[in-house]
C-alpha positions in Angstrom: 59.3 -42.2 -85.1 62.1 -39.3 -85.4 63.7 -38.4 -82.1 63.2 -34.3 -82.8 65.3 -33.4 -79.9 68.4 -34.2 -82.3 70.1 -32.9 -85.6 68.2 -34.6 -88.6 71.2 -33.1 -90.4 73.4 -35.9 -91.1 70.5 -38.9 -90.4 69.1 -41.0 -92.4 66.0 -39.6 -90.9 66.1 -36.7 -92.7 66.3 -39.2 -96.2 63.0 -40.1 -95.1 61.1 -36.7 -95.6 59.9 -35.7 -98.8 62.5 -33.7 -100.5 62.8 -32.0 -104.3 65.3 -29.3 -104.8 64.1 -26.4 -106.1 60.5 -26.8 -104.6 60.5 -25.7 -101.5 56.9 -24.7 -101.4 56.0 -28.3 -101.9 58.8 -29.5 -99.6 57.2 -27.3 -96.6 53.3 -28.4 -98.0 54.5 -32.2 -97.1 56.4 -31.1 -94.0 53.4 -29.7 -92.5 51.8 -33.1 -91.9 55.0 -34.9 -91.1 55.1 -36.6 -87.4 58.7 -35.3 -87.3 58.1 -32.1 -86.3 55.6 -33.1 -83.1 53.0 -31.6 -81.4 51.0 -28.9 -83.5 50.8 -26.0 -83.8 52.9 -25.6 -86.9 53.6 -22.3 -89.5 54.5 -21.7 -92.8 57.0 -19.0 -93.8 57.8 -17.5 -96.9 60.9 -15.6 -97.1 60.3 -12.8 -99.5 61.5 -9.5 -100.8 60.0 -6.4 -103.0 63.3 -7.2 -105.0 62.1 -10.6 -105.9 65.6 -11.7 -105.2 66.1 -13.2 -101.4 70.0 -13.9 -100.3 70.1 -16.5 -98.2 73.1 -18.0 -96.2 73.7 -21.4 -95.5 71.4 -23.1 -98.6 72.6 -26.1 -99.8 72.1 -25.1 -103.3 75.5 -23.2 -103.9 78.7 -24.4 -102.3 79.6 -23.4 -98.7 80.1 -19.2 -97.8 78.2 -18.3 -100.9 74.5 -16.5 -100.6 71.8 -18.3 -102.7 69.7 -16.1 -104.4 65.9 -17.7 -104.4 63.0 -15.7 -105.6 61.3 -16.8 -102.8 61.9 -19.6 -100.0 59.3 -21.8 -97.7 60.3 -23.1 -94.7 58.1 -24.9 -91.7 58.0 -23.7 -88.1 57.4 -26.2 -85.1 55.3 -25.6 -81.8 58.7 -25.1 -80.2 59.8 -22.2 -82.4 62.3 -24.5 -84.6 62.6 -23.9 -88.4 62.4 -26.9 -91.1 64.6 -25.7 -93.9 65.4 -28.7 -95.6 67.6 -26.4 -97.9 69.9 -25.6 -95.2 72.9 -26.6 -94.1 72.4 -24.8 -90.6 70.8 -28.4 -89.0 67.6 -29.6 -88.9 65.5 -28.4 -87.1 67.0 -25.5 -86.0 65.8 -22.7 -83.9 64.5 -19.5 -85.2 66.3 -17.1 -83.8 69.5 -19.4 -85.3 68.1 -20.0 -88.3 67.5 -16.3 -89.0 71.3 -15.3 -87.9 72.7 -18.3 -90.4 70.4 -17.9 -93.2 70.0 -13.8 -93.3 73.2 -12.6 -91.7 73.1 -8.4 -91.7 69.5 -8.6 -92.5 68.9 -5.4 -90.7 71.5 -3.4 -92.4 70.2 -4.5 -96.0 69.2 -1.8 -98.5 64.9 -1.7 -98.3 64.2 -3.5 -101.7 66.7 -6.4 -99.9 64.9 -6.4 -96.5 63.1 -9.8 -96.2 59.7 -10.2 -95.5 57.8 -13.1 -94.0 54.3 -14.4 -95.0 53.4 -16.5 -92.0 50.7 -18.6 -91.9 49.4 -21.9 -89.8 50.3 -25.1 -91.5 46.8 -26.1 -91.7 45.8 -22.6 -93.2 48.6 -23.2 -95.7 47.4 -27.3 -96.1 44.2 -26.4 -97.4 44.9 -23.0 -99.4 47.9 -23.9 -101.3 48.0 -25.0 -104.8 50.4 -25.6 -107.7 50.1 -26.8 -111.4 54.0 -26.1 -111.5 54.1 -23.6 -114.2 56.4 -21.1 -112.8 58.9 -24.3 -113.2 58.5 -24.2 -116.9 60.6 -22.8 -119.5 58.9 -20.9 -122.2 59.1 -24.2 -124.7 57.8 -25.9 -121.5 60.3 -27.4 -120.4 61.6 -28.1 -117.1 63.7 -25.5 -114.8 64.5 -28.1 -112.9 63.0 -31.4 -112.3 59.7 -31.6 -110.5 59.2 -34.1 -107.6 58.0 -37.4 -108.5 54.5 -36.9 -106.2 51.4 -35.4 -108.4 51.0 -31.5 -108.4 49.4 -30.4 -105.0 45.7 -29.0 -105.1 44.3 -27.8 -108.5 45.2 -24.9 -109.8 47.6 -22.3 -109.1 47.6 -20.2 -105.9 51.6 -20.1 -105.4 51.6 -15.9 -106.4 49.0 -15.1 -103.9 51.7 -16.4 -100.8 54.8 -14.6 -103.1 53.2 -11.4 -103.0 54.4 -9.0 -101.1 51.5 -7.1 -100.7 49.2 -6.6 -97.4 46.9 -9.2 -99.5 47.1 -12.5 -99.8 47.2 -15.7 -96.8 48.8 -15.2 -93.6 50.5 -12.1 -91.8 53.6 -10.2 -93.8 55.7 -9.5 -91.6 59.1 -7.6 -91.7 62.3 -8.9 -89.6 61.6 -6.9 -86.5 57.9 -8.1 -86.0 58.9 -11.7 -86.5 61.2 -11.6 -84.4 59.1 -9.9 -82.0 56.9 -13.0 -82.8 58.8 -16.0 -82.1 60.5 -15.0 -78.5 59.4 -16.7 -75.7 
């Protein structure tokens, strides 16, 4: 079992959890269930944007100092307020409030179509609810953006654009910076 009192960053622990680049949503649907993170409860957090365009800090997708530019990014939250990015090179786990200074540095000084947003749901909401045949990974002759993860697609269907929307509707709470903030102090 994972000591989760320590950096996973540089253990081989961390080679142990399910990882695909450029999936994130599936990366958080398997980290959900994972003993790693310890006692539940656990959420889910989408990092969103009405521009459709999120900077992040600290992602291990573009070298070190540059901001990585998702459409959208999931990470998992554990009972003791730590985020599960396994996309960043900020630790793992890491704590929120750290996690939100490294990854969205400025945040509140951001034009509004910048601002992030956060759909937060439980884990086991998110478990149940979430499912993906993949397609927004295809290119239009359907081939692959990038390559998918060598587990079968999760659920049937396709609910990934009801968690991306940055509308009032859809799973979960969407939040803006302040109120999750104001939601994960002790």
């Amino acid at each position: 079992m994972i000591n989760t009192d320590t950096d996973l960053s540089d253990s081989t622990e961390r080679a142990r959890l399910r990882y695909q680049p450029f999936y994130c949503e599936e990366n958080a649907w398997w980290l959900c269930a994972d003993p790693a993170l310890g006692p539940e409860p656990r959420w889910v957090l989408f990092v969103l944007n009405r521009q459709g365009a999120c900077p992040l800090a600290a992602q291990r997708a573009v070298p070190p100092g540059a901001l990585c530019w998702w459409d959208y990014h999931v990470v998992v939250m554990d009972a003791q307020t730590r985020i599960w990015d396994l996309d960043t090179r900020l630790g793992l786990p890491v704590t929120a409030a750290a996690w939100l200074a490294g990854s969205l540095p400025g945040a509140e000084r951001w034009p509004a179509p910048l601002a992030p947003l956060f759909r937060v749901m439980s884990a086991a909401d998110y478990r149940l609810g979430f499912a993906s045949d993949r397609s927004h990974m295809r290119r239009p002759g359907g081939g692959w953006l990038h390559p998918p993860p060598p587990w079968p697609p999760i659920g049937t269907g396709m609910t990934l654009p009801a968690y991306r929307s940055t509308d009032g509707d859809g799973p979960g709470a969407l939040l803006d910076l302040t109120r999750l903030r104001a939601r994960i102090q002790p």
